[in-house]
Every structure is written in C-alpha cells, then in structure tokens.
N, C-alpha and C positions, 0 to 999 in steps of 0.2 A: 356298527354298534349304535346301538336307541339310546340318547339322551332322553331323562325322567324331564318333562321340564313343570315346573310348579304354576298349578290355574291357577292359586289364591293367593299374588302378590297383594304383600300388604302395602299401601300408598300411605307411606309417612308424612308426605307433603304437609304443611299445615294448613293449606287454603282449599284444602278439601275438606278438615275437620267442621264440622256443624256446632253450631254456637247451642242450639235448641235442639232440642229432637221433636219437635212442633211439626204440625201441616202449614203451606204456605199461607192457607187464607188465616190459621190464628199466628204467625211470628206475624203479618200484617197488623194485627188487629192489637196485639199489646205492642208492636211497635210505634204502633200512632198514638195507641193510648198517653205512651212513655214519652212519647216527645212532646204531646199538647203537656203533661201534669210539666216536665222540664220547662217548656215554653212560659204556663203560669206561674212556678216557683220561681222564673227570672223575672218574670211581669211585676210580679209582688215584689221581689226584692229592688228592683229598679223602681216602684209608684211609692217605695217608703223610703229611698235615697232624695227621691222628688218634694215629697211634703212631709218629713219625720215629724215636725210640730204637731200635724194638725193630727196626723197615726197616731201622736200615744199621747194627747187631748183624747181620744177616740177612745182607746184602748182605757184609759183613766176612767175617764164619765159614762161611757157609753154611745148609745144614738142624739143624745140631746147637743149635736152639734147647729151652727148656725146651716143654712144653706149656701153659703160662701164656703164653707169648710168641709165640705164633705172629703170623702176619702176616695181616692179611687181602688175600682174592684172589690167594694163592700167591707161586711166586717172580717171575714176568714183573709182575708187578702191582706188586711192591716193586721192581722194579728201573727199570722207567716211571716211578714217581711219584717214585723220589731221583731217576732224571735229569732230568725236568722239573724238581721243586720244588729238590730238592737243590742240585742241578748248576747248571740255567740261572736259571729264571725268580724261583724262591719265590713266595711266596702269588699271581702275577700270573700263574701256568702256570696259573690256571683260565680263562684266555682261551681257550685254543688248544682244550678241550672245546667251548666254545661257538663257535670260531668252523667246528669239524667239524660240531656241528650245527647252526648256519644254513646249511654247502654242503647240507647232506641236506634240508634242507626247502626248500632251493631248487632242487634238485634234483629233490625230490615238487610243485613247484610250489605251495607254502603259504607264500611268505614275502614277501611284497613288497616288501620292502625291495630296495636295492641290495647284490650281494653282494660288488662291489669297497669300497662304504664301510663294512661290516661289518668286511670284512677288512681295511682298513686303518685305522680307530680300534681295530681288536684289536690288532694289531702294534703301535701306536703306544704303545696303552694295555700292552700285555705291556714294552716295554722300559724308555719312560720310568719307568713304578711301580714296575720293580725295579732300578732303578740310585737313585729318588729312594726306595725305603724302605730298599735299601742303604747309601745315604750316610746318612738320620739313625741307624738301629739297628746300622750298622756289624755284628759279630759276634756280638750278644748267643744264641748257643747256640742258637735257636728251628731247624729243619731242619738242625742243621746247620752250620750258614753264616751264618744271618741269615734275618731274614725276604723280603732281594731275592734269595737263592738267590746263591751261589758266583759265578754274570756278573755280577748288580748288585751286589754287595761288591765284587769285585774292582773292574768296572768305576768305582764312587765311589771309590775308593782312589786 
C-alpha cells in the first residue's frame, strides 16, 4: 500500500519566520539607517545629561551663546535631548536609544531575542524609573526638573 505523503509541510519554526518581507540589500539599508538615528538619539541624550545648563541657556536664548558654551551636536541635538531627558523621561530616556537599536538589528537579523519583550521591559523600564526616581529626588535641579525628567516629577507629585 502507497502512503499519500504531504510536499507542503508547513515549518512552524519561529526562526524561520521573516521579520520584513524586504530584499537583502534594503533590510540593510533601513537597518543601518535604524541604528545610526538609535546611535544619535543616545548621542543626544547622553551630550544633554553632560551640559543640561548650557542645552536649555540654548534652548531659552538661542545661538547667542558665548563660545565657551556651545552645545554639542548643534541646535536639533540640544533640543532632542531637553525633550527626552528634560521634558519626559530623565536619566531613563536612555531606553528609547536602545530600544531603536535592538529594532535595527533585528531588523539586520542579529538579534535573537524577542523584539516585543525588548520593547516592552523598555517601556516599562522608561516609565516606572522615572516616575520612581522622580518621587525620591523630587526637583533637586539635575536636567532640569530632576532626575525622572518633568513626567516622572510631575507624575510622583
């Protein structure tokens, strides 16, 4: 007796599913895109953790800084890193860099991890750290606002 046997096994595997349905040369090409912008929004956020004084003199007046005070990475770079560190998150906006770059290398197909649990202990980890180092340091002048940035201040208030 002939066994029927089935050519279209379906491979449930997960590490065969495609993240993109992209050609190699463009998941390349928004890959690297993904990781330089990631790279710069940590750059920013790490060069206004570095001089918050002289960023939001900057952001306040404008370019009429002295040349001892300049800002590094220009004006978009000082005004990215008040409204992340400033504005929203404080010291816990260094998630949101990281979590651009694990989309890009999961995107370059280098990361094995899962990129929904990435992104959701990143979020989790960006809100609850800046509403809980909000509520202990309250306004002590660090960016600003505090060290939870302007949402986790207000937010622990």
């Amino acid at each position: 007796m002939a066994t029927k046997q089935n050519k279209h096994k379906e491979n449930t595997d997960s590490k065969d599913k495609k993240f993109f349905k992209l050609s190699e040369q463009w998941k390349w090409i928004l890959g690297l895109i993904t990781l330089f912008i990631g790279i710069y929004i940590g750059y920013c956020c790490i060069s206004y953790m570095g001089n918050w004084e002289e960023t939001q003199t900057y952001i306040k007046y404008g370019a009429d800084l002295p040349e001892n005070q300049q800002v590094d990475g220009g004006a978009f770079s000082a005004k990215v890193g008040n409204l992340l560190v400033g504005k929203w998150f404080g010291f816990f906006a260094l998630c949101l860099p990281i979590m651009i770059i694990m989309l890009s290398l999961r995107i370059l197909q280098k990361m094995p991890a899962s990129l929904e649990r990435v992104g959701r202990i990143s979020l989790i980890t960006m809100i609850i750290g800046s509403i809980t180092i909000g509520a202990i340091f309250k306004r002590n002048g660090s960016f600003g606002c505090g060290l939870g940035g302007e949402l986790g201040t207000f937010s622990a208030e």
